[in-house]
C-alpha positions as CSV (number, residue, x, y, z in Angstrom):
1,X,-135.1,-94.0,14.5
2,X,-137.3,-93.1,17.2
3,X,-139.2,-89.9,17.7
4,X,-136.7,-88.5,20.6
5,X,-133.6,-89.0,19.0
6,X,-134.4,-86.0,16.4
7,X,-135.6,-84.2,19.6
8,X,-132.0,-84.4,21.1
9,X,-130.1,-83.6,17.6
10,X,-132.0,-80.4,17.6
11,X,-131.7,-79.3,20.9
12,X,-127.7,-79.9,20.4
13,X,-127.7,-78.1,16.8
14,X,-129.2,-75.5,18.6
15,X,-127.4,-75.2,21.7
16,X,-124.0,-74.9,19.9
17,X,-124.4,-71.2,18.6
18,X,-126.2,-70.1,21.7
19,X,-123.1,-70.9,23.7
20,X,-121.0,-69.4,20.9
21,X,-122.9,-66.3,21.3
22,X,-123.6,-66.1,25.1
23,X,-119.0,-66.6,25.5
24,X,-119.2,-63.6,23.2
25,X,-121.6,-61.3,24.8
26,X,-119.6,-62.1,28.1
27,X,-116.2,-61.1,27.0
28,X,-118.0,-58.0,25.1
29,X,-119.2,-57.0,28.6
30,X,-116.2,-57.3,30.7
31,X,-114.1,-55.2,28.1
32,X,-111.4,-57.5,28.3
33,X,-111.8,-59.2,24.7
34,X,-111.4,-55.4,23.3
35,X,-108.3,-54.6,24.9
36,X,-106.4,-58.1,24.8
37,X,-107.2,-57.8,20.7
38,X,-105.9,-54.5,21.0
39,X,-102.0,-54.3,19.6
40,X,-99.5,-52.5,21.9
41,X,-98.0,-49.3,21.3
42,X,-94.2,-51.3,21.5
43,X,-92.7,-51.7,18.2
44,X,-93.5,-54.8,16.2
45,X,-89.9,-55.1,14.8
46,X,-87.7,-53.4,17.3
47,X,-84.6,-51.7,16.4
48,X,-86.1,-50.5,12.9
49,X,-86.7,-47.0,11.6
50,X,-90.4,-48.4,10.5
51,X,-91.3,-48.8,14.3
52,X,-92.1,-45.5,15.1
53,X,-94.9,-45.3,12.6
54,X,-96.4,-48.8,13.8
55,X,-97.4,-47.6,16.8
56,X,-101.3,-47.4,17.5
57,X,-102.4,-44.3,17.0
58,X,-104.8,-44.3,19.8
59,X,-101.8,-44.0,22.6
60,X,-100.2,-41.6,20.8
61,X,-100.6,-37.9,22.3
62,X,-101.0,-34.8,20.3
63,X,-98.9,-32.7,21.1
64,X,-97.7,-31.1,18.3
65,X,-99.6,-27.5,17.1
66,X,-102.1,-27.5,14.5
67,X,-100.7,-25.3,11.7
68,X,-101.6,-21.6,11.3
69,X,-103.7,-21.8,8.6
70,X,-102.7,-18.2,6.0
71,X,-104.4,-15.3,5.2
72,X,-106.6,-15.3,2.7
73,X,-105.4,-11.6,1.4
74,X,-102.1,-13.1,1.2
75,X,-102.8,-15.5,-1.7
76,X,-101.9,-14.5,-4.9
77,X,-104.9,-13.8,-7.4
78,X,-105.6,-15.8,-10.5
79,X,-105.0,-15.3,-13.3
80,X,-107.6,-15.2,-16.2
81,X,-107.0,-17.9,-19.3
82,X,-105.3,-16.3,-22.4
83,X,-107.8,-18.6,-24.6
84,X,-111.3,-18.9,-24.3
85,X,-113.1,-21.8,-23.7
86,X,-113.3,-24.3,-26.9
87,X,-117.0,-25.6,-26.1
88,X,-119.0,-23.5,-27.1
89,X,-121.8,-22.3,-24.7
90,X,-125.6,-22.7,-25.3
91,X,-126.0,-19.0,-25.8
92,X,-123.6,-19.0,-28.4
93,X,-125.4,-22.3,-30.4
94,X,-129.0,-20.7,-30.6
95,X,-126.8,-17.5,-31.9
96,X,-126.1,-17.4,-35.8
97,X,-122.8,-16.6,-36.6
98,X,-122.0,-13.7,-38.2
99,X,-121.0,-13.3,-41.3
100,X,-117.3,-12.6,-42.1
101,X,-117.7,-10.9,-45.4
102,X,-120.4,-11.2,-48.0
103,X,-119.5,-13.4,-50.7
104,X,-121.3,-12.5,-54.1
105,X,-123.9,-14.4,-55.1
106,X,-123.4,-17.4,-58.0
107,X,-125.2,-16.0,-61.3
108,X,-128.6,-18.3,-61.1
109,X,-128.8,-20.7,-63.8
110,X,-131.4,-20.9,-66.0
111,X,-133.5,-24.0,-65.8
112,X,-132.5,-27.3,-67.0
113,X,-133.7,-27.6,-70.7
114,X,-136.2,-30.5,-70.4
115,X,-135.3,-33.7,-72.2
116,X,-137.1,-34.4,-75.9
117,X,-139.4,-36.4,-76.1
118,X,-136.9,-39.1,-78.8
119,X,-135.6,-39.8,-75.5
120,X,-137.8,-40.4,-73.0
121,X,-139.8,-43.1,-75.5
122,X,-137.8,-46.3,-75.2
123,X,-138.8,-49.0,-78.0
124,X,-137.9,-52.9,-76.0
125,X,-139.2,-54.7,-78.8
126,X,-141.6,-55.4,-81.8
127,X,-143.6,-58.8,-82.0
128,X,-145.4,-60.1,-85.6
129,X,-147.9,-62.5,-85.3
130,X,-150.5,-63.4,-88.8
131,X,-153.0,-61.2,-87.7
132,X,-151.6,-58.3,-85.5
133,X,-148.4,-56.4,-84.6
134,X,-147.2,-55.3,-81.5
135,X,-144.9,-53.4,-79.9
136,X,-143.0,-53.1,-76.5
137,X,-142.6,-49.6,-75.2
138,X,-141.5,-48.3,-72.0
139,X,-142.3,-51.6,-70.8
140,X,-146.2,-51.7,-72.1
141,X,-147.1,-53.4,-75.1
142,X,-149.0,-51.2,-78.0
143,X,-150.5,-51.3,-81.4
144,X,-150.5,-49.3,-84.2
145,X,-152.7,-46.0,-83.0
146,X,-151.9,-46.6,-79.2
147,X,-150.6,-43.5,-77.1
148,X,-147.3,-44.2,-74.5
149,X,-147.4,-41.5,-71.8
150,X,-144.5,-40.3,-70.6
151,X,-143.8,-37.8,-68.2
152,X,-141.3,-34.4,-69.4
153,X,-140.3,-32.2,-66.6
154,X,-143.0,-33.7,-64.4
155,X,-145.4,-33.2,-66.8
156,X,-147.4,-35.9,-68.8
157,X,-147.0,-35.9,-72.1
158,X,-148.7,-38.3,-74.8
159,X,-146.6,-40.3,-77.9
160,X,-148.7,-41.7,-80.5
161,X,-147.4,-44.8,-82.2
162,X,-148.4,-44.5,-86.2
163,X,-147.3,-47.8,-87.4
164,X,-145.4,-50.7,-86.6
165,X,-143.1,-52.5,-88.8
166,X,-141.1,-55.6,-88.5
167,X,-137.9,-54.0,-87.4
168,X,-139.3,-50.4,-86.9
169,X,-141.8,-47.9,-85.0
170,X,-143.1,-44.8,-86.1
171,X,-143.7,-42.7,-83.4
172,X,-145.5,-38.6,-83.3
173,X,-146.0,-36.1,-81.0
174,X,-147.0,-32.3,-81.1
175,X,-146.8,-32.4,-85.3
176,X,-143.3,-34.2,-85.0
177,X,-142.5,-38.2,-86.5
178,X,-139.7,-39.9,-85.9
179,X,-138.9,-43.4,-86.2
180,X,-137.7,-45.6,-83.6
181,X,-135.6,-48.8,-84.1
182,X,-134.6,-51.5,-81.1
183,X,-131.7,-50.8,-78.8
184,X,-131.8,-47.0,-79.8
């Protein structure tokens, strides 16, 4: 393709919407594309009850009277709500309540008593071997003369283990022996 040929294709793809827009500008200055777009103020459908209101609005003369608008003493007054608003206001939020009627007090109880010792110490299990027993409590393994600590109403408290027997522990605390067995 030679060099001018895309030379001419331009020119033409360009001279197309410069002639577009020069026929445009022409009829926008003469006035006369305005008013021949413009719909006449004849009816549309003649003969229908619908033609009066088709008419452009823009031929249409005013001649009817604005309306007197009334007096502003004349109006009645409005009336206030019977119920007040349900939201309640920001006022009324950082506002306590008051209080409707005093309700006695609930007699404080005493404290809790605090659990005995029996059982907070839980025996798992007791192993023999030849030379040593052992024995599984509260999830730590012990041996005869070991202390469990345990805590009793937040407080530590210390459990000694006294002996150990195949099916049996025998545990002391504060002067007190008790014996424990698995699962109890």
């Amino acid at each position: 393709m030679p060099p001018r040929l895309g030379w001419i294709i331009l020119a033409v793809a360009l001279l197309v919407p410069a002639l577009m827009f020069w026929d445009w500008w022409t009829k926008l200055d003469s006035g006369q594309a305005v008013a021949s777009r413009r719909p006449t103020s004849a009816a549309v459908f003649p003969g229908t009850p619908v033609a009066r209101l088709l008419a452009n609005p823009l031929d249409l003369k005013g001649d009817a009277p604005a309306p007197v608008p009334q007096d502003a003493g004349s109006a009645p007054a409005l009336e206030p709500r019977a119920d007040p608003d349900p939201t309640p206001s920001p006022m009324e939020l950082e506002r306590p309540p008051a209080p409707a009627a005093k309700a006695p007090k609930p007699a404080r109880s005493k404290r809790k008593p605090l659990p005995t010792i029996q059982s907070l110490v839980r025996l798992q299990g007791i192993t023999a071997g030849r030379d040593s027993v052992v024995a599984i409590v509260n999830e730590r393994v012990v041996v005869p003369g070991g202390v469990v600590r345990v805590l009793r109403g937040g407080r530590p408290a210390a459990v000694k283990v006294v002996d150990i027997q195949s099916d049996r522990v025998l545990f002391q605390h504060g002067g007190r022996r008790w014996l424990g067995t698995i699962g109890r």
